[in-house]
C-alpha positions as a printed NumPy array, in Angstrom:
array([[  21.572, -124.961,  136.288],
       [  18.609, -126.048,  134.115],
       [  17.737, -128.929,  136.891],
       [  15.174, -128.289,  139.468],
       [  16.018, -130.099,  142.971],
       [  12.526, -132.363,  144.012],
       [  13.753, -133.647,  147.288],
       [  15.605, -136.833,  148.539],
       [  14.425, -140.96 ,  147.467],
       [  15.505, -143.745,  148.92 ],
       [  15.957, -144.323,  144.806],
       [  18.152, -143.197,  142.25 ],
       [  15.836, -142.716,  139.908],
       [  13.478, -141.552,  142.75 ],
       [  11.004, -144.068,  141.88 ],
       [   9.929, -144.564,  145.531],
       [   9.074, -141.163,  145.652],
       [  10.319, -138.133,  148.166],
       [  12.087, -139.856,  151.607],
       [  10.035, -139.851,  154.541],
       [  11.766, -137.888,  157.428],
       [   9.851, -139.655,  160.489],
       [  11.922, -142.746,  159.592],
       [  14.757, -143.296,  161.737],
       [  16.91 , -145.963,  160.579],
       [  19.731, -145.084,  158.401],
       [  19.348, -144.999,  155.105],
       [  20.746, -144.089,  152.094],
       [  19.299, -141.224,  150.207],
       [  19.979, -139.614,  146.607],
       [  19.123, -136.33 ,  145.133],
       [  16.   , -136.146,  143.348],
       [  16.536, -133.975,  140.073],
       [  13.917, -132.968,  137.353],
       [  15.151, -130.846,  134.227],
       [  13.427, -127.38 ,  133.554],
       [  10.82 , -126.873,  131.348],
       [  10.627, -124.176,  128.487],
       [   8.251, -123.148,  126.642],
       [   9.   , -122.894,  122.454],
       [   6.463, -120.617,  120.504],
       [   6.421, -120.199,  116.529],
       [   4.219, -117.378,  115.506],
       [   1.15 , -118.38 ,  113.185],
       [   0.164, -115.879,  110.576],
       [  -1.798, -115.905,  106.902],
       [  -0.982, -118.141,  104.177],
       [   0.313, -121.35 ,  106.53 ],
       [  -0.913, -123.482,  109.071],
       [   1.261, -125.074,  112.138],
       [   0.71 , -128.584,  113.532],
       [   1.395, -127.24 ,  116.769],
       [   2.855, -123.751,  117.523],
       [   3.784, -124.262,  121.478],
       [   5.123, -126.724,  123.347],
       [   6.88 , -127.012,  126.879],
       [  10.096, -128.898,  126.363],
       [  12.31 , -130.313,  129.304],
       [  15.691, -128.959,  129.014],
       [  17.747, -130.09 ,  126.331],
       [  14.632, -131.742,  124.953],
       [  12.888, -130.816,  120.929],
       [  10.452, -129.94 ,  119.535],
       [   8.91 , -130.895,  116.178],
       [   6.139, -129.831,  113.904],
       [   5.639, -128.827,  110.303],
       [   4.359, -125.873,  108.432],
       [   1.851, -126.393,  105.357],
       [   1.474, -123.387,  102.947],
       [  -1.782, -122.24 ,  101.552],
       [  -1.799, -123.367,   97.728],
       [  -1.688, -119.579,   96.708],
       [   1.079, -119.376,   98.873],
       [   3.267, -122.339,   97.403],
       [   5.462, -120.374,   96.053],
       [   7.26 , -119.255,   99.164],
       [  10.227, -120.093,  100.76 ],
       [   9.478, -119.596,  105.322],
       [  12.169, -118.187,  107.049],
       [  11.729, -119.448,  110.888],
       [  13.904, -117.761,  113.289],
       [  14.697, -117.113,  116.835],
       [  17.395, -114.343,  117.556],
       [  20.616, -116.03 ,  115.657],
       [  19.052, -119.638,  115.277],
       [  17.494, -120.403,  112.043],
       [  15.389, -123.302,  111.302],
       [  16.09 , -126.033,  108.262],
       [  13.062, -127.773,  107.065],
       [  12.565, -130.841,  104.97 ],
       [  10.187, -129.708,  102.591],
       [   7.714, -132.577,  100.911],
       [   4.963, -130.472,   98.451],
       [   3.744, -127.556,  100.559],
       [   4.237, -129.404,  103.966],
       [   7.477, -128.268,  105.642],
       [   8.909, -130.223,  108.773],
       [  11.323, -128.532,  111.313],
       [  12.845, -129.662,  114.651],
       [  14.201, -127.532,  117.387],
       [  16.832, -129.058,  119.218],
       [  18.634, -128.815,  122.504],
       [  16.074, -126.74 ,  124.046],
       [  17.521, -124.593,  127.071],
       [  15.717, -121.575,  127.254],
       [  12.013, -119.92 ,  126.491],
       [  11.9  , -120.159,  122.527],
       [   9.668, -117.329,  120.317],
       [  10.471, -117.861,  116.705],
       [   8.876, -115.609,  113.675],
       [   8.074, -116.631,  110.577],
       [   9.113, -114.312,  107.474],
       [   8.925, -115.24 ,  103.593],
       [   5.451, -116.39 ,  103.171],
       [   3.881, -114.626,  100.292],
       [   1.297, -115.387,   97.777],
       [   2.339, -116.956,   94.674],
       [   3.669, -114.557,   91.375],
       [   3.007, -115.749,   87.909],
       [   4.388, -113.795,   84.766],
       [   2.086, -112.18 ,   82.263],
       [   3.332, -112.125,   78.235],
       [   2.372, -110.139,   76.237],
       [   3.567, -111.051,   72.39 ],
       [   2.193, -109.139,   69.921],
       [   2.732, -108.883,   65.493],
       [   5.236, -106.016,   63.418],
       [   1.65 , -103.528,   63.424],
       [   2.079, -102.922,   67.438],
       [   4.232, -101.679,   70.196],
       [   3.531, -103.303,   73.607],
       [   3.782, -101.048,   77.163],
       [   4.07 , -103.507,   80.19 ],
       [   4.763, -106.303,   77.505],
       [   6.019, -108.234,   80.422],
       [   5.288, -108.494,   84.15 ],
       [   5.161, -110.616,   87.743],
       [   1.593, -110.38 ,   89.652],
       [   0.413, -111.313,   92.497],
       [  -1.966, -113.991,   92.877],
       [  -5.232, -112.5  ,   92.498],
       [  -3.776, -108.745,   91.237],
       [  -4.808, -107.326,   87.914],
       [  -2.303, -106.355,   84.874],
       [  -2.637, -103.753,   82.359],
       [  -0.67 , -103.129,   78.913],
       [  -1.214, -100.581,   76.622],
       [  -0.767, -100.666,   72.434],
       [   0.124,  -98.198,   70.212],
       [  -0.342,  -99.157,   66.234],
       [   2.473,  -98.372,   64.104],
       [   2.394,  -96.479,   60.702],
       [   0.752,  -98.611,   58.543],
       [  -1.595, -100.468,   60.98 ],
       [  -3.842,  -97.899,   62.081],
       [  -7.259,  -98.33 ,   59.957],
       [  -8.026, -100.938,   62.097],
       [  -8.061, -101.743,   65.86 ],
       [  -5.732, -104.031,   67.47 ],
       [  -6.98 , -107.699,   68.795],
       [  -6.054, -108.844,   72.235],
       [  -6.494, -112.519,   73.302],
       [  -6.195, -115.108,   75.983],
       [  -6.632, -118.591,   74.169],
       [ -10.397, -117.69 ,   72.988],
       [ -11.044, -114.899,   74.854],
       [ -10.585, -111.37 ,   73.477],
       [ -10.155, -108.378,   75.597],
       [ -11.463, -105.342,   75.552],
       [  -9.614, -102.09 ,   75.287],
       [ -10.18 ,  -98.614,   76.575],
       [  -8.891,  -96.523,   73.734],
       [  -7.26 ,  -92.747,   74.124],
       [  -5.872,  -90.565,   71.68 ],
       [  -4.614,  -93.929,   69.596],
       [  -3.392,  -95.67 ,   72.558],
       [  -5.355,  -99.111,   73.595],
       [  -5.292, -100.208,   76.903],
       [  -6.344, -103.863,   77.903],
       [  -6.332, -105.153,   81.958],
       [  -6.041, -108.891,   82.4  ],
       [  -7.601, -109.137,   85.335],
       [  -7.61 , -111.629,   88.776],
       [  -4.504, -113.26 ,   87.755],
       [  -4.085, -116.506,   89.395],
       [  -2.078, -118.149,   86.655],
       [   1.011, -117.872,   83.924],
       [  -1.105, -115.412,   81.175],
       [   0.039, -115.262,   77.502],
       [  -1.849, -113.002,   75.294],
       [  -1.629, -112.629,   71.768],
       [  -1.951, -109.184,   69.994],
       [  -2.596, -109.154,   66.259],
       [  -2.841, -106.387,   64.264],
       [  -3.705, -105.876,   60.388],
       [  -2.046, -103.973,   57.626],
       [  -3.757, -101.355,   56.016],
       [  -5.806, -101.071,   52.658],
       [  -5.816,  -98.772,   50.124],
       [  -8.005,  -98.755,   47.11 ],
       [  -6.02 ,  -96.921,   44.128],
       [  -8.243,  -95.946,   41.159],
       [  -7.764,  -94.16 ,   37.478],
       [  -9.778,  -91.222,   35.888],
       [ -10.527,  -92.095,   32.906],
       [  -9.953,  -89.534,   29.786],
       [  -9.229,  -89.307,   26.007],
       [  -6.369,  -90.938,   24.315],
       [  -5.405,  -93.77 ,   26.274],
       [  -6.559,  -96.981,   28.06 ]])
């Protein structure tokens, strides 16, 4: 089993080649073996890149090669399997190296758990607001929105959204602001201010006082 008989040598290690029949002194002749081959296959897919993703392998022979994630894919964690046998890398930076060992049959293995990076969006704002979707985990490249809703006090005056510099711009129904941060390919804070509001308190004048 696994070995592949090749004919008879004059050789042990059948380095002379198969035994030449019209010869007819005696001789001594040995078995000429060669293990069988199998073919290992990892699937390729989007977000990673294979050195090599077949290879025939003699029996009981490996087979090597490493996986390199996309950088908007570093994130991930490959799962590389074949029926019950699961792959353990050595991981250096995005480059992942793998061996498969002891080869003895045809090989397919899948590869699961490559996804594009998350980042969290924060959303901190002042006492004057109350935050909707204050918090979240997007998807590299996927948008966010938030909404704001002043509180009593705060409402003569619109609420401010930032990113560093950069204000946002809100679309703005029935008292509720909403903002999108959009094409999110990195941790977001944003900053909400509001301000309190003013009132301007006069007196009538009349007679009999001051």
């Amino acid at each position: 089993e696994h070995y592949t008989f090749k004919g008879w040598s004059k050789d042990a290690d059948a380095s002379s080649g198969a035994y030449d029949f019209s010869l007819s002194w005696n001789e001594t002749l040995y078995a000429a073996w060669a293990p069988d081959t199998y073919t290992v296959t990892v699937a390729t897919g989007t977000g990673y890149t294979l050195s090599e993703n077949r290879k025939d392998v003699a029996y009981n022979g490996s087979f090597s090669f490493t996986l390199t994630l996309d950088d908007i894919y570093s994130q991930s964690e490959p799962v590389i399997k074949c029926g019950d046998t699961s792959l353990v890398g050595n991981r250096s930076g995005n480059t992942i190296s793998y061996t498969v060992s002891n080869v003895s049959s045809d090989m397919n293995f899948t590869v699961s758990g490559v996804e594009k990076n998350r980042y969290d969006v924060k959303v901190i704002a002042d006492d004057g607001a109350v935050v909707g979707g204050s918090t979240a985990s997007v998807v590299h490249g996927n948008d966010h929105e938030f909404t704001v809703i002043l509180k009593e006090g705060y409402t003569q005056n619109p609420p401010v959204a930032k990113i560093g510099d950069t204000e946002l711009d809100p679309t703005i129904n029935g008292g509720i602001y909403t903002y999108k941060v959009t094409n999110v390919t990195a941790p977001v804070t944003v900053h909400v201010t509001t301000q309190l509001n003013k009132y301007t308190v006069g007196f009538t004048g009349g007679e009999g006082y001051k």
